[in-house]
GUMIPA-955933 format. One record per residue (C-alpha): z, y, x; residue number from 1. Coordinates in steps of 0.001 Angstrom, whole numbers, plus 500000, padded with zeros to 6 digits. Example, Ala and Ser with C-alpha at 12.3 -4.5 7.8 and 13.67 -1.06 7.14 Angstrom:
PT      c3      c2      c1    i
PT  507800  495500  512300    1
PT  507140  498940  513670    2
***
This chain:
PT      c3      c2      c1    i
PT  194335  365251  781333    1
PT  192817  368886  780323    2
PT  193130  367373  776800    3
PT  196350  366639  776633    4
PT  197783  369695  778095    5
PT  196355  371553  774936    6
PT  197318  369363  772886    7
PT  200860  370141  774029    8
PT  200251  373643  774007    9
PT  199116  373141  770404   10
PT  202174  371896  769080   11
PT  203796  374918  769972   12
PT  202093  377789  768185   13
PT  203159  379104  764982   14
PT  199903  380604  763556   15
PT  196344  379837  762269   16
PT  195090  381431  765094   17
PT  194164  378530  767746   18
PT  191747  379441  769831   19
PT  188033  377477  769241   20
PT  188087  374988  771978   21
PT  191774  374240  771809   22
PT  191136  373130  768276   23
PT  188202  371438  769681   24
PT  190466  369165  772170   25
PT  193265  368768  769558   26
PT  190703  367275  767431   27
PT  189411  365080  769728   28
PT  193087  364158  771334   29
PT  194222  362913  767634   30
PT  190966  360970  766963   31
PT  191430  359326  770194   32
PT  195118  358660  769349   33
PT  194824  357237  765722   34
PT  191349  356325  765660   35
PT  191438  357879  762117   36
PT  188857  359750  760567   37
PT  188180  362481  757855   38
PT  186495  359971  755608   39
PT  190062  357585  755598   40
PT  192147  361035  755290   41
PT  190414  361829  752224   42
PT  189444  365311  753512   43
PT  187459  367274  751156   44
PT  185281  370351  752672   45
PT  185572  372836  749700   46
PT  182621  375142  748773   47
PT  182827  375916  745370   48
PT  186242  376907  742721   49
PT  184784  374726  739738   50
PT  186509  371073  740416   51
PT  189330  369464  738302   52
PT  191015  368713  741259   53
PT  192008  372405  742198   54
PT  192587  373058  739027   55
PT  196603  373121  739463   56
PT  196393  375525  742305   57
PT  194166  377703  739934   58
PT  197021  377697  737395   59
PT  199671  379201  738858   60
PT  200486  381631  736390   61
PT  201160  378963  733871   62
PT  204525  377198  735136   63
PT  205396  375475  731673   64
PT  202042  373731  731952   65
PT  203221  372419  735539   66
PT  206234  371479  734104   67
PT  205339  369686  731460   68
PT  202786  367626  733647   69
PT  205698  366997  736317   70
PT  203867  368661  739205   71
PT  204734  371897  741038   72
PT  203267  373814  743819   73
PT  204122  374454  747051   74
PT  202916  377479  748936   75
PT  203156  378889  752738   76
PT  203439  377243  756253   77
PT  207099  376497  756464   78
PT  207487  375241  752722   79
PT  204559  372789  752876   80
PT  205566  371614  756486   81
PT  208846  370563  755009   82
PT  206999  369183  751840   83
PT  204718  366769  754207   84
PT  208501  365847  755876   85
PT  210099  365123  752862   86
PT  209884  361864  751249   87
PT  208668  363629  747836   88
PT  205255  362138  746108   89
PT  202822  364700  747489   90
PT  199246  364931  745307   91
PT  197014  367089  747641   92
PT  196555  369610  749519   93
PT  194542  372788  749974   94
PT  194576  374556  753499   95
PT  192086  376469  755742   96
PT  190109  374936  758743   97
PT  192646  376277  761460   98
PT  196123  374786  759521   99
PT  194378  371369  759290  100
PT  193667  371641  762828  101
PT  197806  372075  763319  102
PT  198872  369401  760791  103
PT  196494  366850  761218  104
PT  198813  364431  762037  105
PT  201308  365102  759877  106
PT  198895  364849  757306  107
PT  197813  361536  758761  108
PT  200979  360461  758371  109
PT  201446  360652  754285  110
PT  198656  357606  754175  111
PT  195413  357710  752513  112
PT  196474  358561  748878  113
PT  196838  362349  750336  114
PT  193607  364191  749184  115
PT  193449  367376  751647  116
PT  190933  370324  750466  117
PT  189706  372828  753073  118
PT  188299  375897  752110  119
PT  187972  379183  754139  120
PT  190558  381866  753622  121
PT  188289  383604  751085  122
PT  188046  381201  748991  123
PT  191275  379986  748913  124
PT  191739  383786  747633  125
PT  189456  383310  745224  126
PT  191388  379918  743970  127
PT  194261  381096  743174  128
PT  193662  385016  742226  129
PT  195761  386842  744546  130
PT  196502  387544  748232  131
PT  197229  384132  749499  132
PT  199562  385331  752616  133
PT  199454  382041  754997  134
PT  196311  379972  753766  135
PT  197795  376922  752712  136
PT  199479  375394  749744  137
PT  200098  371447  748437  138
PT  200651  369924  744799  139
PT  203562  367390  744851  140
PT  205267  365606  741761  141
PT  208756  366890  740832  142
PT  211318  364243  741792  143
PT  213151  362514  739285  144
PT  216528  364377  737999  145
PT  219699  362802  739574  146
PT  222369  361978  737719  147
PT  226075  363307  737907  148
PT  227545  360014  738387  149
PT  224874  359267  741405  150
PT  225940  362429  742864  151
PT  229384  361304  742734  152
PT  228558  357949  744327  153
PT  227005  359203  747242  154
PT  228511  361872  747748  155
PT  231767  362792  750354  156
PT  234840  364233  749281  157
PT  235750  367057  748626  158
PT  232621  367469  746362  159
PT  231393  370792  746711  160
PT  228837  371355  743848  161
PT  227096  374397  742477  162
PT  226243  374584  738755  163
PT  223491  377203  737023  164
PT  224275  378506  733571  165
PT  221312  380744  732289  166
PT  219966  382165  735553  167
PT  216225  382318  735091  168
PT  214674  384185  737818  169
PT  212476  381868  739776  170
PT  213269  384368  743034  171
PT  217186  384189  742510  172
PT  217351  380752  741924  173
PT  215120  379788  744927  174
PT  217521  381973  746996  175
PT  220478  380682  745714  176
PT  218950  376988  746240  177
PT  218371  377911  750170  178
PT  221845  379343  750076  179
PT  223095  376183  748845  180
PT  221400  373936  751505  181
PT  222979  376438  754317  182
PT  227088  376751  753181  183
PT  227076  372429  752513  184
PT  226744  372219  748697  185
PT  225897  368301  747790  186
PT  224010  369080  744394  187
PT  223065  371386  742334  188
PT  224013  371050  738226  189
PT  221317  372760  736229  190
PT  222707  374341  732878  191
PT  220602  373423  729823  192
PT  219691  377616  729366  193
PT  218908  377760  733763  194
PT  215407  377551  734845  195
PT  213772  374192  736960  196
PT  214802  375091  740716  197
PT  210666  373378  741300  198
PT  209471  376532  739740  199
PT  206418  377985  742121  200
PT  208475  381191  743205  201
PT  211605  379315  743412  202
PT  210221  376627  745369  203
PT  208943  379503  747713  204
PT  211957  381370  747882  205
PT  213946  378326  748480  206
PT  211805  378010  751975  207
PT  211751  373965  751153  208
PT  215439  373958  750708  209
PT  214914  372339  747640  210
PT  213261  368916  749099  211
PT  217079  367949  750187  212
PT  219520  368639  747584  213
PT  220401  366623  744608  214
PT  219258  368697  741386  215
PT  220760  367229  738077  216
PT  219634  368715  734770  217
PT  222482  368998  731771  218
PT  222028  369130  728137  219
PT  225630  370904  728049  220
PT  226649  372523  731243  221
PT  230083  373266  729414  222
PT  230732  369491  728303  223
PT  230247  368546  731981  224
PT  232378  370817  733550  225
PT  234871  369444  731192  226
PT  234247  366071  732126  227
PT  234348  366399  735430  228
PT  237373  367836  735408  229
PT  239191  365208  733210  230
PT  237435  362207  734895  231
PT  236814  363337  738224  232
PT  239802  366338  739320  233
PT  236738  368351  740215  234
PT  237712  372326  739321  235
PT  235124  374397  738358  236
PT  235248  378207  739307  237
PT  233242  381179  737919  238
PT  231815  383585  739719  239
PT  232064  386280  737238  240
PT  233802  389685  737714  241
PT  236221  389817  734582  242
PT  239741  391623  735185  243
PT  241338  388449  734989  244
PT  239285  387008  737800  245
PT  240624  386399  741502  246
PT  239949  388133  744206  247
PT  237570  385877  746122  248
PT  239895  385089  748718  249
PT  242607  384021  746749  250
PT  240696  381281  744391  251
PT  240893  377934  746260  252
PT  237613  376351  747262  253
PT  239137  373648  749848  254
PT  239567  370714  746915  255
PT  236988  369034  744444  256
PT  234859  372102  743012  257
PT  232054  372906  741593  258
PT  231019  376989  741606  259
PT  229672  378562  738631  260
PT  227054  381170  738940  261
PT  225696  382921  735389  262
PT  222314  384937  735151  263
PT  221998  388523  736964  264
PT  222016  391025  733491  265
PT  224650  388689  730914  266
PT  226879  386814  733732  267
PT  227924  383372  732375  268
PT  228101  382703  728776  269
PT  231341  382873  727277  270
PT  231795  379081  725844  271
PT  230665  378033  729642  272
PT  233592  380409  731160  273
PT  235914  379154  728963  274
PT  235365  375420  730541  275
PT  236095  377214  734241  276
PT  239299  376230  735379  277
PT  238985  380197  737249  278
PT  237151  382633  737845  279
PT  236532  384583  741168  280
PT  235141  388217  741697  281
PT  233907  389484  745254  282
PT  236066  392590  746198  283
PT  233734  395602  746338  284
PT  233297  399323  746642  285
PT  234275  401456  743701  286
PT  231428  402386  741631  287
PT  229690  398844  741954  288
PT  230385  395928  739826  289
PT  228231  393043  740415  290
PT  225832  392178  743402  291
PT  222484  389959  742671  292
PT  222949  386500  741639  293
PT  221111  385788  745313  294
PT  223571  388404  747393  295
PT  226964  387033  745683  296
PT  226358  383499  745535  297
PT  225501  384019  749557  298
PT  229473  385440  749714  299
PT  230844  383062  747691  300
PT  229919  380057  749147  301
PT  230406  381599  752687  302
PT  234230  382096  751772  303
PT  233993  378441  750055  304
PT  232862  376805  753563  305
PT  235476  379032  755585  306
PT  238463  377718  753778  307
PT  236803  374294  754306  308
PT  236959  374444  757359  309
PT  240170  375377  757903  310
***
């Protein structure tokens, strides 16, 4: 009885710091429960930095390499929670002693394939080269690309899409990305000159966001915005302050559209504007022109669920 009432108690914290015996009883509660062990959870009691299998998380300056092998990382409570609820491929995972007391069973849950990696705080430090805020990070395989017309398919109308055209900044586009999943956007179109929205800092500043929403990669972000537009009656407006460009509450976002957003220091490219059906610039103060990429796309796509809900 004493058992479970920690074990309830457990679920509820929000921190590494459990208390000894609670973790104690939680331990024994979820043995007793799934008569699962360590052994057939692959759990891996790290000592030492020098093994090929923590070799990702020991790379994490080197995104391209990442990229080319199809993995990224995932980093901090919240984002690897929603990793381990997502139905991505998930490759391991390296926590402290107090978070695998927390997700043990969610852990459990991912099947055997899951190696998990403890190691203290220090040396998870150590790992990875810098401050590690939270203790506890994951390597997952980045989902295969969708495809425009699978968007389309399974996708309600109106189609509210967001497309990338030379935005690079892994923060940014992890913002934007969580911005996306909040105002309703069904996928997001990633311009051949954008960066991967699986980048490390992205994935991070995305806070998981990313797990959910239909990413599809172009080879011509201006040849699809034409297309769609011809095949489809989907619009696409810029956000790009021009002086020919709407005030935000006059372009029309209730229809078929897909929102443009360009990179924070040259806006979007001129061949890629020219595809726009509009463009749209967010009224401001005089002496300010532009907002972060992050900050704007946050307005836009506010005003774009407002009028849809109208």
């Amino acid at each position: 009885m004493v058992e479970s009432v920690c074990f309830y108690q457990l679920n509820k914290i929000s921190c590494p710091k459990v208390d000894f015996i609670t973790r104690i009883l939680y331990h024994r509660t979820s043995h007793s429960c799934t008569g699962k062990t360590e052994e057939a959870m692959q759990v891996t009691h790290v000592a030492s930095i020098d093994s090929a299998d923590l070799q990702p998380y020991s790379t994490l300056r080197r995104p391209v390499d990442h990229q080319r092998r199809g993995i990224f990382v995932a980093e901090g409570e919240k984002v690897v929670r929603r990793l381990l609820e997502s139905e991505l491929e998930i490759i391991s995972v390296l926590l402290t002693p107090e978070w695998l007391a927390v997700h043990r069973r969610l852990l459990e849950t991912k099947g055997e394939g899951l190696n998990v990696f403890v190691a203290d705080k220090k040396l998870v430090e150590s790992i990875v080269g810098f401050h590690l805020h939270q203790g506890i990070m994951a390597v997952a395989k980045i989902p295969k690309a969708s495809t425009l017309d699978g968007v389309l398919a399974g996708t309600t109308r109106p189609h509210l899409f967001v497309a990338i055209d030379g935005l690079t900044n892994a923060e940014n586009l992890g913002a934007l990305v969580r911005n996306c999943a909040a105002f309703g956007v069904q996928a997001l179109l990633v311009g051949e000159t954008a960066s991967s929205p699986y980048l490390r800092r992205a994935v991070r500043n995305s806070m998981g966001a990313v797990f959910r929403l239909p990413v599809v990669h172009l080879t011509s972000l201006m040849s699809t915005l034409t297309e769609m537009r011809s095949k489809h009656g989907i619009c696409a407006i810029a956000a790009h302050p021009q002086s020919t460009s709407k005030q935000l509450s006059r372009a029309k976002f209730a229809n078929d559209c897909c929102i443009v957003f360009g990179s924070e220091g040259e806006g979007i490219s001129q061949g890629v504007l020219a595809a726009c059906d509009e463009a749209t610039v967010i009224p401001m103060a005089e002496g300010v022109d532009s907002l972060n990429v992050a900050s704007a796309s946050a307005v836009v796509l506010y005003e774009a669920q407002r009028q849809r809900r109208l």
